[in-house]
C-alpha positions, -999 to +999 in steps of 0.1 A: +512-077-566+495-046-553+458-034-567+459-002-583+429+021-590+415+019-626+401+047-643+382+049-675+391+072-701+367+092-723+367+107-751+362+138-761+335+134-784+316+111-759+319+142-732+308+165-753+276+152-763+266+140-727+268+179-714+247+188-743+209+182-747+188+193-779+157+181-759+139+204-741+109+194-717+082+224-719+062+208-693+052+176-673+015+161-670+002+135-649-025+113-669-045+084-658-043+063-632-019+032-637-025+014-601-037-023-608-060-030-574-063-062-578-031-070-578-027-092-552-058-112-565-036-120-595-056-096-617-058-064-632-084-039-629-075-002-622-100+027-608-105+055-638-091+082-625-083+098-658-056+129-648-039+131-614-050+165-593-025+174-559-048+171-526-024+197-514+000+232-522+035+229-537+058+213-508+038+198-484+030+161-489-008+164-500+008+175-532+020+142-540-012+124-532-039+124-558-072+142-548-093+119-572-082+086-565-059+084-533-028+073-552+002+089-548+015+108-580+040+081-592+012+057-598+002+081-629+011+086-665+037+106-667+032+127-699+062+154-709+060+177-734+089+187-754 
């Protein structure tokens, strides 16, 4: 018996509304600070940095590093406005 490739089938109604989006994001802002430094203390305590402000221009990587706090941008609240 020989293995044969398997490919799913979609319908059209299911294509359709995955290429189509009614959302549209206006704009993207970092909030607070969401790092928990005492972590491997077993606790929680993070370090108030309340909005996340690029140490650096658009491209290099001081623009993913938070001027405030140290942390890097992921660490923050992502907040998107639609």
């Amino acid at each position: 018996m020989r293995k044969r490739p398997v490919a799913a089938k979609q319908d059209e109604e299911s294509c359709r509304r995955s290429s189509t989006s009614s959302l549209t994001i206006r704009g993207v802002r970092y909030g607070e600070c969401q790092k928990n430094h005492a972590a491997n203390l077993g606790g929680y305590a993070v370090d108030g940095c309340r909005e996340f402000m690029a140490s650096g221009d658009v491209g290099t990587s001081g623009a993913l590093k938070c001027a405030a706090c140290g942390c890097r941008k992921n660490f923050h609240r992502r907040e998107v406005e639609t």
